[in-house]
C-alpha positions as CSV (number, residue, x, y, z in Angstrom):
1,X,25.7,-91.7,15.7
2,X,22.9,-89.6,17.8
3,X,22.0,-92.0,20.5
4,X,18.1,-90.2,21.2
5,X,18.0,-91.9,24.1
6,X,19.6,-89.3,25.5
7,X,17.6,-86.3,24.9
8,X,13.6,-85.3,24.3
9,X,12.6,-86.3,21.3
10,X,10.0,-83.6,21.0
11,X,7.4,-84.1,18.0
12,X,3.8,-83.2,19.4
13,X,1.0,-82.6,16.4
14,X,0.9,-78.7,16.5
15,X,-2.9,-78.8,15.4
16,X,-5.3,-79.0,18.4
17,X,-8.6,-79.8,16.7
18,X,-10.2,-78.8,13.6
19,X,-13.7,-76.9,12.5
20,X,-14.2,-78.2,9.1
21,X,-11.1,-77.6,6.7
22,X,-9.9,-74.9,9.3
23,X,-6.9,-75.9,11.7
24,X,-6.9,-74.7,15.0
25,X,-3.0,-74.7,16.2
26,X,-1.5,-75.1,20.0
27,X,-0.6,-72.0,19.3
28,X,-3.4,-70.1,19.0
29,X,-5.2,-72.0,21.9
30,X,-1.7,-70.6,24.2
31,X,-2.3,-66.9,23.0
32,X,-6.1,-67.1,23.9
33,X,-5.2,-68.9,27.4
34,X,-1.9,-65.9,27.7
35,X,-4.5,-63.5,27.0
36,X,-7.9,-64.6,28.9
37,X,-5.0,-65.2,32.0
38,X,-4.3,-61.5,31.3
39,X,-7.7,-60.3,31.3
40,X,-9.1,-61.8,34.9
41,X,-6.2,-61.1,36.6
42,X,-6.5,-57.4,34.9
43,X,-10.3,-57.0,36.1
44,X,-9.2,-58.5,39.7
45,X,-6.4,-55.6,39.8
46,X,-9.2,-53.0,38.7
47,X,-12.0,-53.8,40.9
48,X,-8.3,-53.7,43.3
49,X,-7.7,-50.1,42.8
50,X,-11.7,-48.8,42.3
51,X,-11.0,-48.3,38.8
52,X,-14.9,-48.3,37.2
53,X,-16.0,-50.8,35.1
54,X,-17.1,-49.2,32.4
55,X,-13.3,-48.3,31.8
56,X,-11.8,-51.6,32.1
57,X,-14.5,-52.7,29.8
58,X,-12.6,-51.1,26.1
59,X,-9.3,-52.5,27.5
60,X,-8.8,-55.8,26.0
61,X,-10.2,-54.8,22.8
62,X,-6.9,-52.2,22.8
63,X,-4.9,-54.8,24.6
64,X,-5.8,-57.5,21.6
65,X,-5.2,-55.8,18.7
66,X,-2.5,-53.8,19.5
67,X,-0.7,-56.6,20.4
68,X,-1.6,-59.0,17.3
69,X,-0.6,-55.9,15.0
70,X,2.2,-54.5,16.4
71,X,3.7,-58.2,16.9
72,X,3.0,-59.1,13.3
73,X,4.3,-56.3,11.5
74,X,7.3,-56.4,13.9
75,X,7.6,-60.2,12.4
76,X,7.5,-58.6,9.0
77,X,9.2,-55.7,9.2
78,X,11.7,-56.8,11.5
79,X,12.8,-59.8,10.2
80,X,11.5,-60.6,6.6
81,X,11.2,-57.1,5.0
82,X,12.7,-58.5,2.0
83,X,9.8,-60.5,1.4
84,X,6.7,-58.6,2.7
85,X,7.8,-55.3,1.0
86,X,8.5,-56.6,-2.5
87,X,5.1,-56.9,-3.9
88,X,1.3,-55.8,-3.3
89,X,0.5,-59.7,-2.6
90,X,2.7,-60.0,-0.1
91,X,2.1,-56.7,1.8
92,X,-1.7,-58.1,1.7
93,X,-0.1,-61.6,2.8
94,X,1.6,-58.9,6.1
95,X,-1.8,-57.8,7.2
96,X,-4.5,-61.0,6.1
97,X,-3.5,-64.3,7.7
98,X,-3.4,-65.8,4.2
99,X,-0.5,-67.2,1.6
100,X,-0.9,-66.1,-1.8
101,X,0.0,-69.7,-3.9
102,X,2.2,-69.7,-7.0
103,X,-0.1,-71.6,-8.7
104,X,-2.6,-69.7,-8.3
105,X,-5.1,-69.3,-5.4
106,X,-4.7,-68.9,-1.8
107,X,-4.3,-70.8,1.4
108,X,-5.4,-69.5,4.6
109,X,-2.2,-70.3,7.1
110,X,-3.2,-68.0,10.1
111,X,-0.2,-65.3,11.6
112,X,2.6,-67.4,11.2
113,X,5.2,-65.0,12.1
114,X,4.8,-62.8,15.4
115,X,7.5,-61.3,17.1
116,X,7.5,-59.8,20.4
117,X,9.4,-56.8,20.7
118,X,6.7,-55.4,18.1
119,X,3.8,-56.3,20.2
120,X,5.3,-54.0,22.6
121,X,5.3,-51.4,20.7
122,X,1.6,-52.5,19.7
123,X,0.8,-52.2,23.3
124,X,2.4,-49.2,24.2
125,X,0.5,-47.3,21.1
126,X,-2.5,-48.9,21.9
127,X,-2.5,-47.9,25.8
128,X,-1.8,-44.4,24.6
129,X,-5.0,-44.6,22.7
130,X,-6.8,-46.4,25.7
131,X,-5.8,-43.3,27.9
132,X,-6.2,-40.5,25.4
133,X,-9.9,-42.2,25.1
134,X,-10.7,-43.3,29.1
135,X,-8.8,-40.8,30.9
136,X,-6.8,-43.4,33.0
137,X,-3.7,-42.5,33.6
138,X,-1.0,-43.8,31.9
139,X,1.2,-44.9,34.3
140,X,-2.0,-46.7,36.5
141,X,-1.9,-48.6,33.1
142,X,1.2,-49.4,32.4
143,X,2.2,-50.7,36.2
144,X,-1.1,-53.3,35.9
145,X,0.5,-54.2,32.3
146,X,3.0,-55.1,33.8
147,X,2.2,-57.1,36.7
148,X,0.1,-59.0,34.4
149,X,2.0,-59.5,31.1
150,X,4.8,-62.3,32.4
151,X,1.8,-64.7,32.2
152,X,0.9,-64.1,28.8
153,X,4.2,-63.9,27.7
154,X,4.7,-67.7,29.0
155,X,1.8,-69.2,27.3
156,X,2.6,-67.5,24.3
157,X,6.1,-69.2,24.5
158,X,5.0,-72.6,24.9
159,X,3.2,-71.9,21.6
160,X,6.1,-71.5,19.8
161,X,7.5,-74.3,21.7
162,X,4.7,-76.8,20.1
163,X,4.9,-75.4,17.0
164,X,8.9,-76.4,17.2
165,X,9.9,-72.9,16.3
166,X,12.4,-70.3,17.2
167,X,14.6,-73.4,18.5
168,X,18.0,-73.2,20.6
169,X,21.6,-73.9,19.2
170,X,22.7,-77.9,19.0
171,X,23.9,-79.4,22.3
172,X,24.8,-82.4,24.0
173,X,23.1,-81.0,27.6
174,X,20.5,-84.0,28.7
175,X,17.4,-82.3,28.7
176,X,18.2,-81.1,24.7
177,X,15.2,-81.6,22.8
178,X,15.0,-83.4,19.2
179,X,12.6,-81.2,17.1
180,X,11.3,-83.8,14.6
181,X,8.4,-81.2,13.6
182,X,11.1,-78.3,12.8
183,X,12.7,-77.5,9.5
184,X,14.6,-79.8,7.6
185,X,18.3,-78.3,8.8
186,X,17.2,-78.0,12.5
187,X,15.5,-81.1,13.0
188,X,17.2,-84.2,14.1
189,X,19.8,-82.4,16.4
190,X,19.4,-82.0,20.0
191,X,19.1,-78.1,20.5
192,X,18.1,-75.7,23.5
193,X,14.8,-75.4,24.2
194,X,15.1,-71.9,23.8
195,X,10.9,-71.6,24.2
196,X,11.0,-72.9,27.4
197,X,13.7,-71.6,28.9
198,X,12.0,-68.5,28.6
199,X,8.5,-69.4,29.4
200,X,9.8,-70.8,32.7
201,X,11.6,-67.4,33.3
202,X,8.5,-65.6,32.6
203,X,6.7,-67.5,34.9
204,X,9.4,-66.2,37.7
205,X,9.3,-62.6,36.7
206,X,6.0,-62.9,36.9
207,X,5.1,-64.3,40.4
208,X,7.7,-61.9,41.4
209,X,6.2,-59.0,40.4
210,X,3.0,-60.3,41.7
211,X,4.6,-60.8,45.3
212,X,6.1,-57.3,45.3
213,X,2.4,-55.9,44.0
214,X,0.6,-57.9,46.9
215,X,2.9,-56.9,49.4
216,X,2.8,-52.8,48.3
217,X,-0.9,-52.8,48.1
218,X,-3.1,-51.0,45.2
219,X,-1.6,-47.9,46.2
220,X,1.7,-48.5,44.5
221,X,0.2,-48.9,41.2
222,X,0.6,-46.0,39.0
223,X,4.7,-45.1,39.7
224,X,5.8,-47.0,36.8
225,X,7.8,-49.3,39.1
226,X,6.1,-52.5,38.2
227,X,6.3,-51.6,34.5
228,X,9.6,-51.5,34.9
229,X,10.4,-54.5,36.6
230,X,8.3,-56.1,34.0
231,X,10.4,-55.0,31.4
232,X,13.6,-54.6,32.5
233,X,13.6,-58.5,33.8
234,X,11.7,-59.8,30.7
235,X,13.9,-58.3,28.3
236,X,17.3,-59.0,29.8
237,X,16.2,-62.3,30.2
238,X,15.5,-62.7,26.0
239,X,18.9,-60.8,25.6
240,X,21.0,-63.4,27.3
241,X,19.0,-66.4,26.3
242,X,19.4,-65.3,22.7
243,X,22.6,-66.7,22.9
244,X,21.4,-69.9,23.4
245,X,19.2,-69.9,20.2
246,X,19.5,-70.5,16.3
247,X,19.0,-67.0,14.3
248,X,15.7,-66.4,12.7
249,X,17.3,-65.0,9.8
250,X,20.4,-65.4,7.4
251,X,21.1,-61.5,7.9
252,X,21.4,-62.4,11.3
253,X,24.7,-63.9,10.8
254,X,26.5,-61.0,9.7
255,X,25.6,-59.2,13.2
256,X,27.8,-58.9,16.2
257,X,24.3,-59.5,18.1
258,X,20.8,-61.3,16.8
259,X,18.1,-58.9,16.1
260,X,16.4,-59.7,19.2
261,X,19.1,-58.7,21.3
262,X,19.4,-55.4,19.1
263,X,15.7,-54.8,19.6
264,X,16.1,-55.7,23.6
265,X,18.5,-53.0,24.6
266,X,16.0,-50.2,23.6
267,X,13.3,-51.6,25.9
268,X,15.4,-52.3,29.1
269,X,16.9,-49.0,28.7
270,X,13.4,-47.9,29.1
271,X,12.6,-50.0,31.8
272,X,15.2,-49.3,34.3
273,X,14.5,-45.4,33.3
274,X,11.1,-46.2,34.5
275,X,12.2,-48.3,37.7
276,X,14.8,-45.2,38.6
277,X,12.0,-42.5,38.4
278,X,9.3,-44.3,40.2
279,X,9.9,-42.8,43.2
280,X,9.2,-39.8,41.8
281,X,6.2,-40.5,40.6
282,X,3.0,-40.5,41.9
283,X,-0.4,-41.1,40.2
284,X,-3.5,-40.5,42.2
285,X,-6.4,-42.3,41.0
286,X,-10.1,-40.3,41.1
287,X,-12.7,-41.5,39.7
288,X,-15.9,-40.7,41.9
289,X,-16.1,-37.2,40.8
């Protein structure tokens, strides 16, 4: 018999307060803290680097959406394109935060399903239209993505974490948690806490990167080393802690690795190509003429 005494028995409410009928999750309220983290420590690396206002000003609005859209349809497309791509309500169901009801009718649910290797992509085609539109370069972007993203990346984990998703394998280690809010078939076992393992690691990638960008100076910004770093760490991190979670998805099972780790390889493989050529690149940053 499961003596609970011995593990976290983890079973928060995941709504944080409500307007009207409208439920405001944990979750959102840790992608709006990730992301307003993001954008004052952004500004502060601007003003760091003379970088004008008026073209830090568009930033977020690229930053924001990018992200939401690239790490929603990577959800969908990724990891439920049975679903989302076998009928016109449930592409609209992709894009609207909404749930079309069999019965007839809909419920508004919010973006239940995000995934983050798509919000890279997001960003990445999102920065390119930041450049192609400001005329920053894109590296100078990139390298002050980077040094600011681990943040985000954490708060957006302990989202998932109190919304007792994306949970670990079942274990007897003592500080398991007991995910009483998770599905039916996960909850009840102790099981990693796959969420925070990696928000805690996020945390560490970024106050490294931070500490290697204060001790450089402004100057190094715009090499594509800390871009690099950023994703090299980050994503190496996910690959091997994968291991430690349940899959997402029941075609998961038949893979030698979990789609996340599949989707990982790509992006470190970019990321140590970036850290490798840094040297060898230089970006100098004019903006007074």
């Amino acid at each position: 018999m499961l003596d609970i005494l011995n593990y976290i028995v983890w079973q928060p409410d995941p709504v944080f307060f409500h307007i009207g009928s409208y439920s405001v999750r944990y979750y959102a309220v840790c992608w709006a803290i990730g992301l307003t983290l993001g954008y004052f420590l952004m500004m502060k690396l601007y003003k760091q680097q003379q970088i004008p206002d008026e073209k830090f000003d568009p930033l977020m609005f690229y930053i924001f959406f990018g992200a939401l859209i690239g790490s929603r349809l990577g959800h969908c497309l990724f990891y439920e394109p049975d679903y989302f791509l076998s009928s016109g309500k449930h592409l609209i169901e992709m894009i609207v935060p909404i749930h079309f009801l069999p019965e007839g009718g809909i419920k508004i649910t919010g973006y239940a399903g995000l995934a983050s290797h798509g919000g890279v992509i997001g960003l990445l085609i999102a920065i390119w239209l930041y450049c192609r539109n400001t005329k920053v370069p894109g590296w100078v972007v990139l390298d002050n993505m980077g040094i600011c993203s681990g943040i985000a990346a954490a708060f957006i984990r302990l989202g998932n974490l109190m919304n007792s998703e994306i949970v670990g394998k079942v274990t007897n280690v003592p500080w398991a948690f007991i995910f009483l809010n998770g599905e039916p078939s996960i909850a009840h076992e102790p099981r990693h806490p796959g969420q925070l393992y990696e928000a805690i690691i996020y945390v560490l990638i970024f106050t490294t990167i931070l500490l290697i960008y204060r001790h450089k100076g402004p100057k190094s910004v715009g090499s594509g080393l800390y871009f690099g770093i950023c994703l090299t760490f980050i994503f190496v991190a996910r690959f091997f802690i994968e291991y430690t979670k349940e899959i997402q998805e029941a075609f998961e099972a038949g893979l030698p690795i979990d789609m996340g780790q599949i989707l990982s390889i790509p992006l470190i493989a970019i990321g140590i190509w970036a850290i490798v050529t840094s040297r060898h690149r230089v970006t100098t940053m004019d903006f007074k003429k």
